[in-house]
N, C-alpha and C positions, 0 to 999 in steps of 0.2 A: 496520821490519817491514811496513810498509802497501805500501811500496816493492817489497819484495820478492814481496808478494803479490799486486799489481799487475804487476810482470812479470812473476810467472808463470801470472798470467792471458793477461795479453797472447802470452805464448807458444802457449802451447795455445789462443786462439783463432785465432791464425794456424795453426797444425796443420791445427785439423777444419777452418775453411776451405778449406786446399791441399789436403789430401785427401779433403777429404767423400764424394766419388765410392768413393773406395778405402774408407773406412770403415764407410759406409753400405749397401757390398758383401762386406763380411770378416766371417763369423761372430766369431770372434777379438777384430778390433775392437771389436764392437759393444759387448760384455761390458767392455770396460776404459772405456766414457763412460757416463756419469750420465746419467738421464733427462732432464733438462735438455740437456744436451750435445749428446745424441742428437737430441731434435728441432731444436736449435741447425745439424745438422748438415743433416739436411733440408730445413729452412726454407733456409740459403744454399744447396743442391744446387738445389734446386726454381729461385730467384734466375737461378742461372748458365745454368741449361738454358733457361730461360726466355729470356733475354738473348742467347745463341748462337741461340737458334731463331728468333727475330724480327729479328736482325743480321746472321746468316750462314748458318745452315743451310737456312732457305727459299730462299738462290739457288742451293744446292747440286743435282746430281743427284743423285737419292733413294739410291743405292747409297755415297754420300757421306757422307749427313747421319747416320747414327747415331750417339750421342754417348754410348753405354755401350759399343760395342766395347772389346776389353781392351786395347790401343797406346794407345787415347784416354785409359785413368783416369791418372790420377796417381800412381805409387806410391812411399814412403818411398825411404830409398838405407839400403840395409841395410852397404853398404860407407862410409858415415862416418863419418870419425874423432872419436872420442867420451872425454874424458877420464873415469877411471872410478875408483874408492876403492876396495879392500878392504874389509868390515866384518870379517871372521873370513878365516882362513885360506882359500884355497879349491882343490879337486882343477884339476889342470894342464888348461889349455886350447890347444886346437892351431890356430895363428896360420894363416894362407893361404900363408905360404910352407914350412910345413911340421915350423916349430920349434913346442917348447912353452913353456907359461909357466906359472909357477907364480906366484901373488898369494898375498902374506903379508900379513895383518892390518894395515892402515893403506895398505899401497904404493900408488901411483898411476902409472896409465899411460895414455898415449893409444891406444888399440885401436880396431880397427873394432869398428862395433855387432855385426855378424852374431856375431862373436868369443866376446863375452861375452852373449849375447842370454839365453842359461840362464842364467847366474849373474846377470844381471839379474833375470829374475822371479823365482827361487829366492829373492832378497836376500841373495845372497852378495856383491853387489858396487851401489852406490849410483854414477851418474851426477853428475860433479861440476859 
């Protein structure tokens, strides 16, 4: 058990690291981390900015150095493949090529995230 909860610490704090920026900017986000987290997220955002601006961005020309333009944050890949469970049956989902799918109570498939993104938070379907 300790194992397990260890890695999935260690997961998620590689997340809010990679995307701090992105997170730190997402209403959405913000609401799914813990007040801990949240400042967890800051604190490294603050780190990196910090880091970039005294290693690279001061020999930038100033039209350069902005490090919140939106090409600059980091954002999730909503198109990756995510194995995923049924908990209950659930209404048919329409794949990117145009098929559908229907998930029966236990089935497992690998989908892209964006796919099942509702039936993710609904908790119709659990991330394996």
């Amino acid at each position: 058990m300790r194992y397990l909860l260890r890695a999935y610490i260690r997961t998620r704090t590689y997340k809010i690291e990679t995307f701090a920026q992105y997170l730190l900017k997402t209403p959405a986000a913000k609401g799914k981390m813990s007040d801990v987290e949240y400042g967890y997220a800051q604190r490294c955002q603050a780190l990196i900015e910090k880091h970039l601006t005294t290693s690279v961005v001061q020999n930038l020309p100033e039209r350069l150095g902005r490090l919140d333009e939106d090409d600059m944050i980091v954002k999730p890949d909503l198109d990756q493949a995510v194995f995923t469970r049924a908990r209950k049956n659930c209404p048919p989902i329409r794949l990117p090529d145009g098929e559908t799918l229907e998930m029966m109570q236990g089935d497992i498939h690998m989908l892209r995230y964006r796919s099942i993104r509702r039936l993710l938070r609904d908790g119709d379907v659990r991330l394996q």
